[in-house]
C-alpha positions in Angstrom: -15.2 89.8 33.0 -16.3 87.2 31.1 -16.6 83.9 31.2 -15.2 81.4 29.4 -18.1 78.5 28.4 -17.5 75.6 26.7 -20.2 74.7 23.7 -19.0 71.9 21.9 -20.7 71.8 18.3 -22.4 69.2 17.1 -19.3 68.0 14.8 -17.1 67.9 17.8 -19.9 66.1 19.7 -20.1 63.6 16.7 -16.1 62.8 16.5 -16.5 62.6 20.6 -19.0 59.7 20.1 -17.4 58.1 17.2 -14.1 58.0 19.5 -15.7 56.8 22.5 -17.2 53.9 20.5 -14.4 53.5 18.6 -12.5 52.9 22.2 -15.3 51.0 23.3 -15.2 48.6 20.0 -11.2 48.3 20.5 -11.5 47.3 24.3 -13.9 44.7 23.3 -11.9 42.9 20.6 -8.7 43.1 23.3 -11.2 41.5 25.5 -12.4 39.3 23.3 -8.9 38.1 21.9 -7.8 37.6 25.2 -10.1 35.3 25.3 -10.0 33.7 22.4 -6.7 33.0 23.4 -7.3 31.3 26.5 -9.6 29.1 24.8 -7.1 28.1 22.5 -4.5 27.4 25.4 -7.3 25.1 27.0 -7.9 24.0 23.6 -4.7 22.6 23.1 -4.2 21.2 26.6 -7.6 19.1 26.4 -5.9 17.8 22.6 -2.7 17.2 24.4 -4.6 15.2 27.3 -7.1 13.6 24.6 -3.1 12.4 22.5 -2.1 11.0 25.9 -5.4 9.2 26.8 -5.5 8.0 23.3 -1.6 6.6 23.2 -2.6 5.0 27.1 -5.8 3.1 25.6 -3.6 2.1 22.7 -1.4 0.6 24.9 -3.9 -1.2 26.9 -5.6 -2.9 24.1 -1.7 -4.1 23.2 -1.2 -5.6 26.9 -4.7 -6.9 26.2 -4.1 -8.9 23.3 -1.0 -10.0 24.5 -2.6 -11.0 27.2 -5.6 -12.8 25.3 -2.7 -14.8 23.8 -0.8 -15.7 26.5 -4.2 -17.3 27.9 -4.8 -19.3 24.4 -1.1 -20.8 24.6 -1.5 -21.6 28.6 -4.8 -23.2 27.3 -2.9 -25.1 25.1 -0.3 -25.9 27.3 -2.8 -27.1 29.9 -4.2 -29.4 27.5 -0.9 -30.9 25.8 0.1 -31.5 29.7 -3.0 -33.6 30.3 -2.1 -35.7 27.2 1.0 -36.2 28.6 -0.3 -37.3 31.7 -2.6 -39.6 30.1 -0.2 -41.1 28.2 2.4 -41.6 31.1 -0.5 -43.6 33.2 -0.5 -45.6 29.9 3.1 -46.3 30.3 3.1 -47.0 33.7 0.3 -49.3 33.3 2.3 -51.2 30.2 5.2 -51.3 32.9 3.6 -52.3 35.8 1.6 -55.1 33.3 5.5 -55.9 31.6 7.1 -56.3 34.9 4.3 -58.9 36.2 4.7 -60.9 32.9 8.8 -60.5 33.2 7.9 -61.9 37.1 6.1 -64.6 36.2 8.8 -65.2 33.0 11.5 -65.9 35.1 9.7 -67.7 37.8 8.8 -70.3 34.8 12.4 -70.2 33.6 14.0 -70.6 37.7 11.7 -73.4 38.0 12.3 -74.8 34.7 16.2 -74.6 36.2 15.3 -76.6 39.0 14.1 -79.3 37.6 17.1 -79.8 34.8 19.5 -79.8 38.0 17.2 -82.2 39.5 17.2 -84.4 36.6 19.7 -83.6 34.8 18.2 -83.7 31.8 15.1 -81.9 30.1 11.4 -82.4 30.8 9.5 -83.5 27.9 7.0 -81.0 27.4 3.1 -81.7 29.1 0.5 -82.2 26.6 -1.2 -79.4 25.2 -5.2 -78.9 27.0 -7.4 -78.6 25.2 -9.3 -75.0 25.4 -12.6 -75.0 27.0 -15.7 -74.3 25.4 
């Protein structure tokens, strides 16, 4: 009987290796575009983050200058009320100043009143005096 051996010839054993390597090469670029692939998933998520991180600072630097200006016109504010206030002690200083002259006004006139119904005539006038000097 005889038996059946294998011998692969050298060809055989060179189209073996080529295919193994070839199989080899191919499982490695699958690999390797998987990969490659992932990357550019996490790729465009840290882009997409970086866009929103980008559009949230934007919008801080708005509130921020808003901000900045509301501060300048409360400034301004602050100072235009203590104008007013200075100016309305001025008033009420001129008033409180007017009403004693107006007091002492119309006691002259009340008492020049008494004495033309005491009379019944007009005063002449006293003398002018003479400054001091």
């Amino acid at each position: 009987m005889s038996v059946l051996r294998f011998r692969p010839s050298p060809a055989s054993l060179v189209v073996m290796a080529l295919g193994g390597f070839a199989l080899f090469g191919w499982s490695a670029f699958g690999v390797t575009a998987a990969g490659q692939h992932s990357l550019e998933a996490r790729l465009a998520q840290a882009e997409g983050e970086r866009d929103a991180l980008q559009a949230w600072q934007k919008q801080f630097r708005d509130v921020e200058a808003e901000l900045r200006e509301m501060q300048g016109k409360i400034g301004a504010t602050r100072d235009e009320i203590a104008q007013v206030t200075a100016t309305r002690e001025k008033a009420k200083a001129q008033l409180a100043a007017t009403q004693r002259e107006l007091a002492a006004i119309t006691k002259r006139l009340d008492q020049a009143r008494d004495k033309v119904a005491q009379t019944g005539s007009i005063p002449t006038p006293e003398p002018a005096k003479k400054p001091a000097r």
